[in-house]
Every structure is written in C-alpha cells, then in structure tokens.
N, C-alpha and C positions, 0 to 999 in steps of 0.2 A: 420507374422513377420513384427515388423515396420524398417523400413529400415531410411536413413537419417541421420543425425549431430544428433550429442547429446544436448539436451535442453539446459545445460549447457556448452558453448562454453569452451575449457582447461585457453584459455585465461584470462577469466573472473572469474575463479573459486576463485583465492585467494581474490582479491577486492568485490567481492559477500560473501565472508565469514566473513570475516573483517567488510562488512556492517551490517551483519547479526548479526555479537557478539554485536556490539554496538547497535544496535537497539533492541536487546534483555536485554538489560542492562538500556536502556534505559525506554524502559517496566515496566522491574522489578519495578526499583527505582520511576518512577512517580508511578509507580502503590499504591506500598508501601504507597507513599509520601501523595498522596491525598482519600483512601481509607476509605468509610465514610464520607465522608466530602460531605458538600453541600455551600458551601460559596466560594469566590474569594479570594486565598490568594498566598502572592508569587509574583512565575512570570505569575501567570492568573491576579493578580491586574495592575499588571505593563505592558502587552501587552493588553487585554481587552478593557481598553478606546481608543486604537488607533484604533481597527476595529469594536468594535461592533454594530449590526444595521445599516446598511446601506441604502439609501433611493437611489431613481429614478432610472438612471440606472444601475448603481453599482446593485442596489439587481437583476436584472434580470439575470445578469452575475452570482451575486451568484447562484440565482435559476436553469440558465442552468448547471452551473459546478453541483452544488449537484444532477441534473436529476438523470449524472452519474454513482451516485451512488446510485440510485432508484432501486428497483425490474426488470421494466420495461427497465431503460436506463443502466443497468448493462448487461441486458442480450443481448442489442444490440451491447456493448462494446467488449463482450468477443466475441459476432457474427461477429462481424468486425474484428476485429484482430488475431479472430483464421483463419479468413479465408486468410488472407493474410499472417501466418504462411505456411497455407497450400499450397496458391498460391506459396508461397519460395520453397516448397518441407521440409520443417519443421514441421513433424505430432508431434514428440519428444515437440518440443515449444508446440504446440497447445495443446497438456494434457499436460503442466506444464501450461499451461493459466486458464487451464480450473479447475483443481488439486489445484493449490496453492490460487487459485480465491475461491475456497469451502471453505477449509483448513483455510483460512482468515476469511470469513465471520463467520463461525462457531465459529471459535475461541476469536474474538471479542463479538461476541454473548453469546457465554458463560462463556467470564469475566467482562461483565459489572455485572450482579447478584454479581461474586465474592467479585470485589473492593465495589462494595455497592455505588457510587459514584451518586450522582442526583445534576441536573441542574434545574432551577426555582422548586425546592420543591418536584418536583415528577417523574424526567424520565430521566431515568439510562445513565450513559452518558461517562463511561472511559472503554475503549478506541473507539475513535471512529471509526465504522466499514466502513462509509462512506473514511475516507483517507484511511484505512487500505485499502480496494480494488483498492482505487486511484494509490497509489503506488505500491501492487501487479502488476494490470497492468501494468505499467511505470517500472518494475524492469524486467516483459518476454518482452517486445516490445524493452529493450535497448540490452537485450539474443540475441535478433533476428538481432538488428543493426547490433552489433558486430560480429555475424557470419557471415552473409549477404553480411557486410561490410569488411570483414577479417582485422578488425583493430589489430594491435599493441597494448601490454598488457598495455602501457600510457594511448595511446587513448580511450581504453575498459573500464578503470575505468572513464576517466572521462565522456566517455558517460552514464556509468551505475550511476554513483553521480551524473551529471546534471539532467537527466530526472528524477529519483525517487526526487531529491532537487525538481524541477518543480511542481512535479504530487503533491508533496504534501503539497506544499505550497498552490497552485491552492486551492485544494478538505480543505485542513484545514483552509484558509481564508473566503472560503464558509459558512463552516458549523461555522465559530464563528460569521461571520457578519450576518446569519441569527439566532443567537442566539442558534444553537440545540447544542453547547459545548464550551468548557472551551478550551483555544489555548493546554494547557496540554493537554486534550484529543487528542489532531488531535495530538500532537506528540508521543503519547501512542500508538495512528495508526500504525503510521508510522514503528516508532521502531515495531510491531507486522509483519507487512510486510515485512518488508527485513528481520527479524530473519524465516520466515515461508520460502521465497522463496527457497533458500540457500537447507533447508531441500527435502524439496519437491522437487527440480530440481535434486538434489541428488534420492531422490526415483525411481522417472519416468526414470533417465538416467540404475538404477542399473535394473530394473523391466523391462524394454525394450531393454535390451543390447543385443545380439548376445550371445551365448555359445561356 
C-alpha cells in the first residue's frame, strides 16, 4: 500500500487544470498550424532571428541546458528529484515524475511523424520532446513545493506558472539557439506538458488511493 500526500496537492488541482486546457490547445492549434511545413513562417520568422545560433559561451549554456534533456542527463534528472520526493515522504510525486516523464516523451515521440513537421530539410521537429520533459519536470517539482510548502491556492499557482514559465523557457531557448527547432516547436512542448501532467497526477492519485 503507498501511503502519503496525493501527487497532486487539492490546492493546486484547479490551476494545474486550467494550465493543462491551455496548453493542450495550444498543441492542437500549433500543431495544426505548422504541420508539414518545413520553412520559417509566422511567429518562427519573427522570434528566430533574435536567438538563433549562438556562439562562445551562450552555446555551452545551451549545450548544458539541452544535456537535460539527453537520454543520459534525463535520467539523472528524474534520479535526483525522485529522490528528493522520496526524501519528503512523497512516493505518490515520485511515480507522477516518473509516469508523466514516459507519458511525455512517448507522446512527443509519436507526434512528430504525425505533424510531418522537419527542420533544415530532414529531422522531424514538432513538438519538441526536449522542452516537453523540461516542463514535465518543472510542473511535479512545483506539486512537491506546494505541498512541502503548504502554500495557499495564490501562492500554489503562482509557483506552479513561474517554474513551468522557467523550465521552459530555459529548455526552448536552448534547443532554438542550437538550431534542433523552430521557437513553435518548444511551445508545442510545453503546451504537451502541462495538458499530460494534470492527466496523469489524476491517474497515479486515483490508482494509488486507499479503499
């Protein structure tokens, strides 16, 4: 039996949901919007020349943010902060870290084929899976503040909008100044991220509940 807070703090439930319609909408319509397409149009013309390519140390900063979301420095991500769920006494957090963190990457994985979307000519690139984990992370790690933290339903959203705003700003400036997406993509992320969380903290809290 898991014992413990529910992954999804009560607090934080409506502002988690709310993030979650929008960012799923947001999905949709980029998804829609640039599907097939291989050129810069829009608002990738008009944010693009402000970050793209970045040289000296600017790119290593890129380079360490996107580790991140490497095979390798993903899986140290979720190692570290599931453990510090668990050090809380939050096993609940730690399989929604671990749950929504799959549920992410799979699901960006399996609609870049959909949208058909390619960057320099040949490599499939909406939504990017890299922010998408950016901000999964950043949406259970803000779950865990707020509970941790026993903040007030004010406080709770604005820690859960700051951090996901953060993470994924971070992880989507990365990956446009090193060239692997379009700034839409990283917001295609994003939006996939917070509509996945929401679900899946719901799953884990109903799947693990007490009878």
């Amino acid at each position: 039996m898991i014992t413990g807070p529910p992954a999804v703090p009560p607090r934080a439930r409506i502002p988690l949901w709310v993030l979650g319609a929008f960012g799923f909408l947001v999905a949709l319509v980029l998804g829609v919007r640039y599907a097939g397409t291989s050129h810069t149009a829009g608002l990738d013309a008009l944010l693009l020349p402000a970050i793209d390519r970045v040289e000296g140390p600017l790119w290593y900063l890129a380079t360490a943010i996107d580790f991140a979301g490497e095979p390798v420095g993903a899986v140290v991500v979720i190692a570290l902060f599931g453990w510090v769920c668990l050090r809380h006494r939050r096993p609940r957090t730690a399989i929604l870290l671990v749950a929504a963190a799959g549920v992410t990457v799979a699901l960006t994985t399996g609609l870049k084929p959909l949208t058909g979307r390619l960057i320099h000519g040949e490599f499939l690139s909406y939504p990017s899976g890299h922010t998408a984990f950016a901000v999964t992370v950043a949406s259970v790690v803000a779950l865990l503040v707020i509970d941790v933290s026993d903040l007030g339903p004010g406080r709770a959203a604005s820690v859960l909008v700051g951090l996901v705003a953060f993470a994924g700003l971070a992880m989507g400036w990365a990956e446009v100044a090193l060239g692997a997406h379009y700034p839409t993509d990283t917001f295609g992320g994003f939006g996939v991220a917070v509509a996945v969380v929401p679900v899946v903290g719901w799953a884990v809290d109903r799947l693990t509940r007490r009878d």
